[in-house]
C-alpha beads as a LAMMPS data file, in Angstrom:
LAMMPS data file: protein, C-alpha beads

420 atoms
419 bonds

1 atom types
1 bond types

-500.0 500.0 xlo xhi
-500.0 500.0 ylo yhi
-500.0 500.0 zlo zhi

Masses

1 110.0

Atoms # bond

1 1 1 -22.616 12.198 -38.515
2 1 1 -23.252 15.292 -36.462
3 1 1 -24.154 12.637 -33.793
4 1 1 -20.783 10.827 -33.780
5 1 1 -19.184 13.822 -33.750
6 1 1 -20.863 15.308 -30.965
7 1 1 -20.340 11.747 -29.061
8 1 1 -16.684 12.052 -30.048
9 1 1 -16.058 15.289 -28.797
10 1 1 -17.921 14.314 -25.272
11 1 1 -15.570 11.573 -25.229
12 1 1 -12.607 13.525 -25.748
13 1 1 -13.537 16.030 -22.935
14 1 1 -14.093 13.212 -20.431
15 1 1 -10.638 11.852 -21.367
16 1 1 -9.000 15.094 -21.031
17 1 1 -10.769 16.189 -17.546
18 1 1 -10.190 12.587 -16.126
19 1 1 -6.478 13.104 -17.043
20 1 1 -6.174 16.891 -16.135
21 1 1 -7.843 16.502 -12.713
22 1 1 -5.295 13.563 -11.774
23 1 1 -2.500 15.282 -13.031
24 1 1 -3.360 17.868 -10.154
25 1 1 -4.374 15.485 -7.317
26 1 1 -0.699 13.813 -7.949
27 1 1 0.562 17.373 -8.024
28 1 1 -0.890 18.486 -5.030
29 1 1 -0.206 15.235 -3.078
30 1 1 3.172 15.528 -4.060
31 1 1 3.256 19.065 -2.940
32 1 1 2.268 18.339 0.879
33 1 1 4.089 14.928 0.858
34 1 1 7.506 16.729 0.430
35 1 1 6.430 18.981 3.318
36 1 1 5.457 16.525 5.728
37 1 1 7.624 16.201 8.659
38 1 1 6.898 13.230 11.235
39 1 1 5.748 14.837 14.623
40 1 1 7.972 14.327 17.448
41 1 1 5.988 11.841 19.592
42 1 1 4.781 12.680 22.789
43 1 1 6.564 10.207 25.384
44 1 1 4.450 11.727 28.336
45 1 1 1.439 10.701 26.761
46 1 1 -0.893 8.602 29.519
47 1 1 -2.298 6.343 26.249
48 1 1 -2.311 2.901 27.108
49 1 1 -0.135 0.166 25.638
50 1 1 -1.059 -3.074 26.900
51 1 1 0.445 -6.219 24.968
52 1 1 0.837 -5.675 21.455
53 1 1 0.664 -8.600 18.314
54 1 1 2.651 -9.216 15.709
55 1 1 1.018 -10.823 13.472
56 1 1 3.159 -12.650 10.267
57 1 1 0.917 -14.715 8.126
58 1 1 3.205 -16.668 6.378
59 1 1 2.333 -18.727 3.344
60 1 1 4.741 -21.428 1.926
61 1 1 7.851 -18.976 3.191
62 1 1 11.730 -20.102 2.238
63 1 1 14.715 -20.157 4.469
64 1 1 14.679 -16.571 4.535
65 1 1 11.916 -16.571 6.758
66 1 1 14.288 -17.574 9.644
67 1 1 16.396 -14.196 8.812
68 1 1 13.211 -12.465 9.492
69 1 1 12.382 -13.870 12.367
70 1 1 15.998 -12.690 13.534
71 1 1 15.696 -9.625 12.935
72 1 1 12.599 -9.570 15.033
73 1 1 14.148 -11.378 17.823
74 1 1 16.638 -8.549 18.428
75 1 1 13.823 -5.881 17.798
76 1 1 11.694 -6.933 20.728
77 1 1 14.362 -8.137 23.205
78 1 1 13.531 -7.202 26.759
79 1 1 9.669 -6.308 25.873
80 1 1 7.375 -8.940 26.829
81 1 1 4.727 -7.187 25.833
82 1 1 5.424 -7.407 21.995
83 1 1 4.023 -10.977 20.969
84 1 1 5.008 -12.244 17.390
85 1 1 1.800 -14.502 16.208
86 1 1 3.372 -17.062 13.401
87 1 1 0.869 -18.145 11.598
88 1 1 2.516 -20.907 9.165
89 1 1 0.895 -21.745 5.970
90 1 1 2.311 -25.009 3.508
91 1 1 5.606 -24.810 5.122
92 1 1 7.983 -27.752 4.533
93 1 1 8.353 -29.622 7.534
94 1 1 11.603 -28.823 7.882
95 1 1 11.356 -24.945 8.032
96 1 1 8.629 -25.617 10.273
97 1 1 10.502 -26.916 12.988
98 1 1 13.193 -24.563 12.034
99 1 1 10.523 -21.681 13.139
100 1 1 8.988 -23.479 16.047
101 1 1 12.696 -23.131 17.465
102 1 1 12.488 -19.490 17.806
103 1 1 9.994 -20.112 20.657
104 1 1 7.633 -17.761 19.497
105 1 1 3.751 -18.515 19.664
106 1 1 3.333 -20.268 16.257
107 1 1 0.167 -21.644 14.722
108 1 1 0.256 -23.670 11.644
109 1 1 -2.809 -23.936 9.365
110 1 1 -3.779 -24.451 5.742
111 1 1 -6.533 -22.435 3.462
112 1 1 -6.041 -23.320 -0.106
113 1 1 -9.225 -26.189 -0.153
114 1 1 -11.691 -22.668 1.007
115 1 1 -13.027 -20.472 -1.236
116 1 1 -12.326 -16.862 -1.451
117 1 1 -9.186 -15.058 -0.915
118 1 1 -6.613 -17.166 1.478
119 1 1 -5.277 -13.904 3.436
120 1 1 -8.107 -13.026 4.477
121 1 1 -8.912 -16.521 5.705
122 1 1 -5.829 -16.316 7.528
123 1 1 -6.714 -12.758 8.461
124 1 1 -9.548 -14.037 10.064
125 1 1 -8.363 -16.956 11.670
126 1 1 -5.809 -15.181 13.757
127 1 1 -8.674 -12.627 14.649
128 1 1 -10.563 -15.076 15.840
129 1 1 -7.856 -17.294 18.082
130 1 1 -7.007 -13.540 19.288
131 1 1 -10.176 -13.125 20.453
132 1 1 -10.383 -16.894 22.136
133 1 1 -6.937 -16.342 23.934
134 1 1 -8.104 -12.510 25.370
135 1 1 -11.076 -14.035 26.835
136 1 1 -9.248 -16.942 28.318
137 1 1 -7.130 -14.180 30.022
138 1 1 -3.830 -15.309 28.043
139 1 1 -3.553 -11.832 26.134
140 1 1 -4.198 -8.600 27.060
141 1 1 -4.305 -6.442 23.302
142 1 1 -4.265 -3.280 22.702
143 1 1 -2.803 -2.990 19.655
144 1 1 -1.418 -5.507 16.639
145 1 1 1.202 -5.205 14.061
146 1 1 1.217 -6.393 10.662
147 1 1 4.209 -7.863 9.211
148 1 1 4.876 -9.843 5.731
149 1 1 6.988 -12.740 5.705
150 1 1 9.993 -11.109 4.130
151 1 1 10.299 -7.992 6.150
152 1 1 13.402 -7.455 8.111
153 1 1 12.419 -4.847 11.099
154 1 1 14.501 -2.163 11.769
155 1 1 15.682 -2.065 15.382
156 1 1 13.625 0.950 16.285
157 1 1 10.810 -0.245 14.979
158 1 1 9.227 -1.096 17.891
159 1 1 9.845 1.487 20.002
160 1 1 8.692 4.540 16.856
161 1 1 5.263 2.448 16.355
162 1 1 5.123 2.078 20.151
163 1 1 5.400 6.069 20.602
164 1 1 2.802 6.596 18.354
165 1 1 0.458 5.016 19.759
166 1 1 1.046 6.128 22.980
167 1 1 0.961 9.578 21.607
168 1 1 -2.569 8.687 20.729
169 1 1 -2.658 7.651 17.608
170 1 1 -4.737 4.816 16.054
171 1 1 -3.085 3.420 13.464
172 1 1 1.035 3.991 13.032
173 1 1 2.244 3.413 9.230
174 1 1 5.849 2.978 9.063
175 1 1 7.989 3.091 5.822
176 1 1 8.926 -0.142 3.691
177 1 1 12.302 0.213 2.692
178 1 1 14.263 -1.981 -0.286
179 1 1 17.001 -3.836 0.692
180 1 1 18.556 -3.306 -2.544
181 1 1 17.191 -2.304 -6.268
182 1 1 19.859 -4.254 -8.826
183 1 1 17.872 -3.559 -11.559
184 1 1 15.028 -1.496 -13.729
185 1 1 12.282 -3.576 -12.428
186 1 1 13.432 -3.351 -8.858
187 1 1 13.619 0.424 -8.825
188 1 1 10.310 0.433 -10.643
189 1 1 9.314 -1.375 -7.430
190 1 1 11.149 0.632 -5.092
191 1 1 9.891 3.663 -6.901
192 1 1 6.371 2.994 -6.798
193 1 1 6.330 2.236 -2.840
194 1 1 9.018 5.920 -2.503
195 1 1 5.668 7.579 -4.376
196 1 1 2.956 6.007 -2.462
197 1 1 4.710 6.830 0.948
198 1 1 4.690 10.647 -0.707
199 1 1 1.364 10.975 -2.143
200 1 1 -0.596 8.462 -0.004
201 1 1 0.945 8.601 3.652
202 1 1 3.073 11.914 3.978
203 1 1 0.281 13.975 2.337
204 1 1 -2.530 12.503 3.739
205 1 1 -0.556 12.813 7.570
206 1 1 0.047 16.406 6.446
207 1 1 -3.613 17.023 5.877
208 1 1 -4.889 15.564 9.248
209 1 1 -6.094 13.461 7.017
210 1 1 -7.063 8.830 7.342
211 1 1 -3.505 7.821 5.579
212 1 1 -3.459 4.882 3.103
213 1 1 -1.948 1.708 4.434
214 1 1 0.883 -0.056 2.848
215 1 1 0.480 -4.109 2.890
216 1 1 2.591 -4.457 6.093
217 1 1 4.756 -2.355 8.716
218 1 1 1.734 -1.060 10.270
219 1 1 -0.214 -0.967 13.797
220 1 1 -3.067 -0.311 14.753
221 1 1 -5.880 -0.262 17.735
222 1 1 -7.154 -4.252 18.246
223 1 1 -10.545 -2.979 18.097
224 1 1 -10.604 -1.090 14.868
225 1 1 -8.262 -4.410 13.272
226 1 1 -10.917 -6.985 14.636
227 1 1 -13.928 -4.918 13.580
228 1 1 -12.493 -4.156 9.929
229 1 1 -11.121 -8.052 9.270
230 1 1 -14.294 -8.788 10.042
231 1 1 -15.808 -6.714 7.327
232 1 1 -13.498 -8.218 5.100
233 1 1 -14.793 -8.763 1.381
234 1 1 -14.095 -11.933 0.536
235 1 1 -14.079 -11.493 -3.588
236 1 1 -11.654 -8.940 -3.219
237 1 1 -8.314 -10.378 -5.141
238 1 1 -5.815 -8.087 -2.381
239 1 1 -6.143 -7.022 1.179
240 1 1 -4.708 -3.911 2.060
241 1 1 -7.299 -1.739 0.090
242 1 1 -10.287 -4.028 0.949
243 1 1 -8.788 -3.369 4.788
244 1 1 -9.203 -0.175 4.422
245 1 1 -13.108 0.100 3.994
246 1 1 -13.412 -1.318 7.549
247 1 1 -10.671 1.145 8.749
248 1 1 -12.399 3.859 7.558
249 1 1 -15.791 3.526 9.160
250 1 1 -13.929 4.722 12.212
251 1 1 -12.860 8.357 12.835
252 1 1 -9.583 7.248 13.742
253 1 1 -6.340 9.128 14.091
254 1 1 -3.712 8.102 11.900
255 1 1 0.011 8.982 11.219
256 1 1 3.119 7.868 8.991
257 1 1 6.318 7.761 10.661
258 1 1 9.187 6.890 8.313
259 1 1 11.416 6.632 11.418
260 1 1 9.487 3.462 11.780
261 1 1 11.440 0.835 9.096
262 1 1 11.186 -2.428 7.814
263 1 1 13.666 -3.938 4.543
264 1 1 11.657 -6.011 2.168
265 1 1 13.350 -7.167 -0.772
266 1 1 11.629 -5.533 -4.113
267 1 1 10.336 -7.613 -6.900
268 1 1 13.174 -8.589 -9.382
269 1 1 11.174 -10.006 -12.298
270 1 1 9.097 -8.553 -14.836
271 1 1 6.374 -11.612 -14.388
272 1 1 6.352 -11.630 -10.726
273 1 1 5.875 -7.714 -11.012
274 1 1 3.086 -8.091 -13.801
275 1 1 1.433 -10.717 -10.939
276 1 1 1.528 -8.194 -8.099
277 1 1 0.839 -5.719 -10.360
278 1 1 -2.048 -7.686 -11.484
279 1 1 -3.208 -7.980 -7.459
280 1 1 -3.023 -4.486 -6.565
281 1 1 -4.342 -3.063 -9.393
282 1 1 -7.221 -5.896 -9.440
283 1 1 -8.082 -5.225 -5.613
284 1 1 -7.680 -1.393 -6.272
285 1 1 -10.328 -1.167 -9.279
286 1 1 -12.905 -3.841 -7.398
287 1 1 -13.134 -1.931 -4.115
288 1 1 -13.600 1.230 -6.619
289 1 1 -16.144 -0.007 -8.385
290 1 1 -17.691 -2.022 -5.203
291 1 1 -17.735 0.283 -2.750
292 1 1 -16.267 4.092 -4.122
293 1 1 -19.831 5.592 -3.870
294 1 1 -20.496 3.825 -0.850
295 1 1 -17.436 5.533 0.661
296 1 1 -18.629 9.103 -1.034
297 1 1 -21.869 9.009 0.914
298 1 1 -20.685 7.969 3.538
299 1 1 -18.234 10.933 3.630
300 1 1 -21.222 13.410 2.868
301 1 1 -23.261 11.705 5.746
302 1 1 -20.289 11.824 8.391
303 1 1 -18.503 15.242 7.302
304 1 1 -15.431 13.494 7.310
305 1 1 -12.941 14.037 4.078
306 1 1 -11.151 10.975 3.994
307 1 1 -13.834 8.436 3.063
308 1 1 -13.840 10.659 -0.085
309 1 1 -10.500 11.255 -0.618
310 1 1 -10.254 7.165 -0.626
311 1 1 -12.724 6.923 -3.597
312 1 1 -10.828 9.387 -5.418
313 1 1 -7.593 7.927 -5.032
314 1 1 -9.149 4.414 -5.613
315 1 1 -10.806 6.185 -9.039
316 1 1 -7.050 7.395 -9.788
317 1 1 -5.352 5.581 -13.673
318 1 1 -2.219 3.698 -13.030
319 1 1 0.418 6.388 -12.799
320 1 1 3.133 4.688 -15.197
321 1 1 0.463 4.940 -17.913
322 1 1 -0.871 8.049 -17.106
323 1 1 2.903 9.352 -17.633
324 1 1 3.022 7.435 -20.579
325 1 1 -0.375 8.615 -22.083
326 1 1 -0.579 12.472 -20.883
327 1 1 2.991 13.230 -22.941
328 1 1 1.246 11.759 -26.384
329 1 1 -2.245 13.647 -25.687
330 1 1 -0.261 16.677 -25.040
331 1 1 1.529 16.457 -28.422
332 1 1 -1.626 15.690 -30.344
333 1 1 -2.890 18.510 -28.687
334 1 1 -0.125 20.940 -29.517
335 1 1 -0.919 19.619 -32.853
336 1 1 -4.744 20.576 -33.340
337 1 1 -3.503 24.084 -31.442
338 1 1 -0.760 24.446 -34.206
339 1 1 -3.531 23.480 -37.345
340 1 1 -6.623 24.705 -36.217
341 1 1 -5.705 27.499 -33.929
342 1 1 -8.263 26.345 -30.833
343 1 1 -9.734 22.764 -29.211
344 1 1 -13.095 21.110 -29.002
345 1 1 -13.084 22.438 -24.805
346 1 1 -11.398 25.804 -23.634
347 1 1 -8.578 24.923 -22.138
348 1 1 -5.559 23.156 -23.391
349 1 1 -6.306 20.545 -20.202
350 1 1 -3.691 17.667 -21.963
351 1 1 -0.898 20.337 -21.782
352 1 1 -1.482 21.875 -18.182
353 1 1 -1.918 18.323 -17.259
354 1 1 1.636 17.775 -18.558
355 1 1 2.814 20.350 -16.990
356 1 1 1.502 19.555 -13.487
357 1 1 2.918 15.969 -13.633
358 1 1 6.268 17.258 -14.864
359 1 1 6.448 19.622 -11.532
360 1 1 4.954 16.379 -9.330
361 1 1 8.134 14.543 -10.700
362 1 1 10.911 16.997 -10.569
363 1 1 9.207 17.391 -6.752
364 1 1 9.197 13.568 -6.116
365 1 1 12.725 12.598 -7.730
366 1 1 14.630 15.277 -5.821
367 1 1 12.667 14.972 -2.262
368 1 1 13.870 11.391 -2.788
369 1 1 17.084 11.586 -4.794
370 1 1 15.845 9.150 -7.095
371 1 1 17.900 10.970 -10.389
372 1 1 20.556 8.221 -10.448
373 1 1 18.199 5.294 -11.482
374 1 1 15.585 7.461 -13.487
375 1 1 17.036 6.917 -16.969
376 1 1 17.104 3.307 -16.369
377 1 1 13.204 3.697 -15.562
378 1 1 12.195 6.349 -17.758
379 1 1 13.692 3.785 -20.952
380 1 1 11.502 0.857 -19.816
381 1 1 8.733 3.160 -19.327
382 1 1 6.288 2.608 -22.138
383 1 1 6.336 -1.363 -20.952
384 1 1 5.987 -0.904 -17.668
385 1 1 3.011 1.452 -18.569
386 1 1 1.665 -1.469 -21.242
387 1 1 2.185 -4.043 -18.689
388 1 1 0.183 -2.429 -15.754
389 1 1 -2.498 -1.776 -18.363
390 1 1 -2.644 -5.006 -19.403
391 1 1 -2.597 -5.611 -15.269
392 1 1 -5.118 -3.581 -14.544
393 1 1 -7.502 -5.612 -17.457
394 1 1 -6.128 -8.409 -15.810
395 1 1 -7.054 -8.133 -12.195
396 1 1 -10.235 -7.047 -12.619
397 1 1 -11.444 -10.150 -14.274
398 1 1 -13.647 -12.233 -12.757
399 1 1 -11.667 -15.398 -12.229
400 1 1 -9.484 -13.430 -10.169
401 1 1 -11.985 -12.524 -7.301
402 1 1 -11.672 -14.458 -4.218
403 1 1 -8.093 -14.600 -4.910
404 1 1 -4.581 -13.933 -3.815
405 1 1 -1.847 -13.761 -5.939
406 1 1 1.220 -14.865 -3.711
407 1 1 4.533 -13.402 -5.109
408 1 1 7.872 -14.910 -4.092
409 1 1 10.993 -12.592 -3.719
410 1 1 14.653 -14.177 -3.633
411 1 1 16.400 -12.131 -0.834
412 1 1 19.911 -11.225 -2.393
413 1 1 21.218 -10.910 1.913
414 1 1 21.151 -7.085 1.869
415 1 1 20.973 -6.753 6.297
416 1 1 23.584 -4.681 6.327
417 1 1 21.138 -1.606 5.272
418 1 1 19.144 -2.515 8.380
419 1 1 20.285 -1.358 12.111
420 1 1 21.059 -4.326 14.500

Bonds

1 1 1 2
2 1 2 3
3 1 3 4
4 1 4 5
5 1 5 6
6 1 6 7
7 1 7 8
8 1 8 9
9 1 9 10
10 1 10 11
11 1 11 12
12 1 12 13
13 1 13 14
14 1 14 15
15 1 15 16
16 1 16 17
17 1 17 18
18 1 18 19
19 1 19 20
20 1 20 21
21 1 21 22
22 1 22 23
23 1 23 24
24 1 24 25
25 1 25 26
26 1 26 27
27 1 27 28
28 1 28 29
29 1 29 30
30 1 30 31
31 1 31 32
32 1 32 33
33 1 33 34
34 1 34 35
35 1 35 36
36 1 36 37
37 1 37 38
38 1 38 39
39 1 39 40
40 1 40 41
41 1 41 42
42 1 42 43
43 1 43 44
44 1 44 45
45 1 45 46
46 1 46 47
47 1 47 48
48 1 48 49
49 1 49 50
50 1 50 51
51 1 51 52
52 1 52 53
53 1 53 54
54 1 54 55
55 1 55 56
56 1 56 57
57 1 57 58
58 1 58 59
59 1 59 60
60 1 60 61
61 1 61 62
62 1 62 63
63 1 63 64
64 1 64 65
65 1 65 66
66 1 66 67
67 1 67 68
68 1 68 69
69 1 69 70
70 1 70 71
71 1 71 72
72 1 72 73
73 1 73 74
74 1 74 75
75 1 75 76
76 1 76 77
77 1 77 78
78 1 78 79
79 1 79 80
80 1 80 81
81 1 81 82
82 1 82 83
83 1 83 84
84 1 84 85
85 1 85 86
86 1 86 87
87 1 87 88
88 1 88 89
89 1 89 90
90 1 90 91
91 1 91 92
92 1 92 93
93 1 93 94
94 1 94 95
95 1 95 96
96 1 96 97
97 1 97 98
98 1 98 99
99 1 99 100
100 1 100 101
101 1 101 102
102 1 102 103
103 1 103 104
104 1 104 105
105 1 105 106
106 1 106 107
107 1 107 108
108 1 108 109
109 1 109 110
110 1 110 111
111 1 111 112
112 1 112 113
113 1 113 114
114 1 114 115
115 1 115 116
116 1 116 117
117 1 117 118
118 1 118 119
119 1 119 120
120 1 120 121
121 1 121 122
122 1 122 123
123 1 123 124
124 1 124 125
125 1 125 126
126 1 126 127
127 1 127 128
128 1 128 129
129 1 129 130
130 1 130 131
131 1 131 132
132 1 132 133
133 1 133 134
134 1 134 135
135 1 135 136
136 1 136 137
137 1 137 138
138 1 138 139
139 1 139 140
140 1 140 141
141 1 141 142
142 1 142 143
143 1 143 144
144 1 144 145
145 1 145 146
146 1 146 147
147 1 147 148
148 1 148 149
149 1 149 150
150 1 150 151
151 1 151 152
152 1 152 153
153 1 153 154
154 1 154 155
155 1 155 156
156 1 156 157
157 1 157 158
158 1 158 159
159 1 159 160
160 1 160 161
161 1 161 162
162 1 162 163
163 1 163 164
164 1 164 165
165 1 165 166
166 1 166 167
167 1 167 168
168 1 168 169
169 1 169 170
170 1 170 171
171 1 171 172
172 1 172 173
173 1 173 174
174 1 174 175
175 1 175 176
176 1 176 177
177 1 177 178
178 1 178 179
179 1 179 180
180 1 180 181
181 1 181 182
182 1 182 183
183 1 183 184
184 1 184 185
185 1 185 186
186 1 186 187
187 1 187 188
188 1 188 189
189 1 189 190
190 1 190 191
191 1 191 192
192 1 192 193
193 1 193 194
194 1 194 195
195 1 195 196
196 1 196 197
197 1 197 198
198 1 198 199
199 1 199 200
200 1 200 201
201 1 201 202
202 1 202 203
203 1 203 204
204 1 204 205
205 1 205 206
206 1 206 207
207 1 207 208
208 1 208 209
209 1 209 210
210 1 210 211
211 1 211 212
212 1 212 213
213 1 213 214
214 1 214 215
215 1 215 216
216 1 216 217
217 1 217 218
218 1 218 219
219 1 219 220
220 1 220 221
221 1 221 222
222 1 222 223
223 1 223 224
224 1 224 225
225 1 225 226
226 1 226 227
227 1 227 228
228 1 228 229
229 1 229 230
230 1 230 231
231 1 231 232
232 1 232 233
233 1 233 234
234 1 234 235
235 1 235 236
236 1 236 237
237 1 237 238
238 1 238 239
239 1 239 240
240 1 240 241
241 1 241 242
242 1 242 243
243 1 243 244
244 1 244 245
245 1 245 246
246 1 246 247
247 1 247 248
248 1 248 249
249 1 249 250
250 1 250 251
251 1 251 252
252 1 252 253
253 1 253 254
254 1 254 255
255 1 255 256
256 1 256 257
257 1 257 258
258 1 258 259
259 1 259 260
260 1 260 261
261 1 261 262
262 1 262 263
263 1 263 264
264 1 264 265
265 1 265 266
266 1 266 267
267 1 267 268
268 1 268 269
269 1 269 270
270 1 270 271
271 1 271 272
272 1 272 273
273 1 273 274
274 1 274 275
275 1 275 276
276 1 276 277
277 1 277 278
278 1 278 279
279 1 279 280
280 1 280 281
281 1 281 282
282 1 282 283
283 1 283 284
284 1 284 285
285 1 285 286
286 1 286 287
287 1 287 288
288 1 288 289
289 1 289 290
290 1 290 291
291 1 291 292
292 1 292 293
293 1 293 294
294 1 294 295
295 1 295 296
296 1 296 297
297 1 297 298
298 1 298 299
299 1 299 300
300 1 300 301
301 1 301 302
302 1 302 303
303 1 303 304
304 1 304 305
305 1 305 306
306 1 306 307
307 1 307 308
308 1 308 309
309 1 309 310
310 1 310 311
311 1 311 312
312 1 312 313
313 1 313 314
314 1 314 315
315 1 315 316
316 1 316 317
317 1 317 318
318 1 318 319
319 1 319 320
320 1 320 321
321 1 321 322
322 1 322 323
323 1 323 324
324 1 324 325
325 1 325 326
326 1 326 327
327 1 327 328
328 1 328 329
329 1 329 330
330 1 330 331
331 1 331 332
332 1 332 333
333 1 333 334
334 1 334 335
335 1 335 336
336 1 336 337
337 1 337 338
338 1 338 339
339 1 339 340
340 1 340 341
341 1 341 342
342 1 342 343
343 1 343 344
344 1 344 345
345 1 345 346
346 1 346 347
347 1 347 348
348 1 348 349
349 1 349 350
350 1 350 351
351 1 351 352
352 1 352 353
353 1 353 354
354 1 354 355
355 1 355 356
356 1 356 357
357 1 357 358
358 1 358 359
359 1 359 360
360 1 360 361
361 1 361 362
362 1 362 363
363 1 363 364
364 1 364 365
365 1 365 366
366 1 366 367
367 1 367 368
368 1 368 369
369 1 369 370
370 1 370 371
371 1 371 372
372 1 372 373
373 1 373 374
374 1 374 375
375 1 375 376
376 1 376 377
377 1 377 378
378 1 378 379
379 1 379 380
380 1 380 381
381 1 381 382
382 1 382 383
383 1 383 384
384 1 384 385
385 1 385 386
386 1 386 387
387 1 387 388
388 1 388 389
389 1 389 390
390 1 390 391
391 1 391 392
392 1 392 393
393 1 393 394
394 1 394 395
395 1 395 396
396 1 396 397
397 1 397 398
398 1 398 399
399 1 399 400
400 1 400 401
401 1 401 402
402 1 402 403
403 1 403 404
404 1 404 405
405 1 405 406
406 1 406 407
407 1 407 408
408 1 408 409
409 1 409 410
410 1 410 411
411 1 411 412
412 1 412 413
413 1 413 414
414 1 414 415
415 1 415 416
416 1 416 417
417 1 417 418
418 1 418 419
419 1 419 420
């Protein structure tokens, strides 16, 4: 009995520290993400932009694909050193030829009959006809561009990631932007990506620190992209996290610029959110448990912070259930307080903890004037917090490794939000 209870306790205390010390990280990301203002680039700068790729693996995309490639079309007019790179993936024939219209460089190829995670095939693939066409003399890279197949570039776009890197940067994250958020689930979606940009890109830019890429609207040095595709797990069910490994093993400089935009639309379903859900949260807890130490020494051996910082964000609970779970460990804490006058540890961690996450979100909602779709969230809370739990359980499964879960948006024609 004494040994249960002792085992219980320990238990307890490793809950309550886990929760407590993520309650601060979120509070403190929060805290230098709201202060983060986007340097004014240098346009002096003697960096070196040579030709720069855009690279839009597309698998099985609809009609709205040809939108996209509008928008891009009038984003890059008059600079013939921005290259789109189509890479078409199970289109219908007729969309196909619909694309190849647009006169871009388009390569069509399939991946489904290989094993391991498609993206990353295709990933690959364009990294290595890159690579064939440089030393042929047909392309001259310096840096390339990552684009999904639903994102509708602002007209800027361009130009702010082009800045950047001539202001010599490495790697230029710009800000993914809803084109519209009808409903609870959508602003869920929109949501998550508002606190991500806050916590993951703002902060980490504030701190000097390697930023956190989003799945798309980001460039980066040819180099660095070739050397970390390359490095590419394979059994890793997403991309952008497994990505980031390779990033990381160089010392690069990195920087979010929200000036930089691209529209996507947000996931309007509850299942196609539990299955991209189920990817990120999959990818996020494999490269945690696959590599987070490996990134911790690493770290140590370099000196350098962010290698670190990556594991601990990677280690971090899914934050709609750690709002969901703190509240009711905080009341069953009050309660013990209230009967037996003190806890099993000595400090009431559960209630600090609720207290730093309730600053974090008053922070977060009004940085990002998110108050007029909060109630909608806050009563669908508990299920999106079961969901990503059951997500998270989800993605980490084996039969999901070597996988991508595609999810399919229906664009509701939103371009007006966009600049022309």
């Amino acid at each position: 009995m004494t040994w249960a209870i002792y085992f219980g306790t320990s238990l307890l205390m490793v809950i309550v520290a886990y929760f407590f010390f993520y309650s601060f990280y979120w509070m403190a990301t929060i805290l230098f993400g709201v202060l983060y203002k986007p340097p004014k680039f240098d346009s002096k700068s003697s960096s070196e932009v040579k030709d720069i790729l855009v690279l839009l693996p597309a698998y099985k995309p609809n009609r709205f694909f040809l939108t996209v490639l509008e928008s891009l079309t009038k984003s890059i007019e008059g600079q013939s050193h921005i290259k789109p790179i189509i890479l078409l993936q199970e289109a219908s024939p007729d969309l196909s030829l619909a694309v190849k219209q647009f006169d871009f460089y388009t390569l069509e190829k399939a991946f489904s009959h290989l094993s391991g995670n498609p993206y990353h095939h295709a990933l690959k693939f364009l990294s290595a006809h890159i690579a064939a066409q440089t030393e042929r003399g047909i392309w001259s890279p310096s840096h390339v561009v990552i684009l999904d197949k639903d994102n509708l570039v602002d007209g800027d776009f361009f130009h702010e990631l082009e800045a950047g890197f001539k202001s010599g940067y490495d790697l230029v994250q710009g800000q993914r932007l809803p084109l519209a958020a009808q409903n609870a689930t959508q602003s869920f979606d929109a949501t998550s990506e508002a606190l991500n940009d806050v916590m993951f890109r703002a902060a980490k830019s504030k701190l000097g620190m390697m930023l956190e890429i989003s799945g798309s609207g980001f460039g980066v040095r040819y180099d660095i992209f070739a050397d970390a595709v390359a490095g590419l797990d394979g059994v890793a069910p997403g991309m952008d996290k497994n990505l980031m490994v390779g990033l990381l093993k160089h010392n690069l400089k990195s920087v979010y610029n929200p000036r930089a935009k691209v529209f996507e639309e947000k996931t309007e379903s509850e299942a196609a959110i539990k299955k991209q859900r189920t990817r990120w949260l999959g990818v996020q807890y494999y490269i945690a448990m696959r590599y987070g130490w490996q990134l911790i020494l690493f770290g140590l051996k370099t000196g350098r912070l962010s290698p670190i910082d990556y594991a601990i964000s990677l280690y971090r609970p899914p934050r709609s259930l750690q709002l969901f779970v703190v509240p009711i460990l905080a009341v069953a804490e009050s309660i013990i307080l209230a009967i037996y006058g003190k806890l099993p540890y000595s400090i009431p961690g559960m209630l600090l903890s609720l207290g730093m996450l309730f600053i974090a979100f008053v922070l977060f909602i009004s940085h990002t004037n998110g108050w007029k779709n909060l109630s909608a969230m806050m009563f669908k809370l508990p299920k999106f917090a079961l969901n990503n739990l059951f997500s998270m359980l989800e993605g980490v499964k084996s039969k999901n490794r070597g996988k991508f879960l595609h999810t399919e948006h229906q664009a509701n024609g939103a371009n007006e939000k966009r600049k022309s």
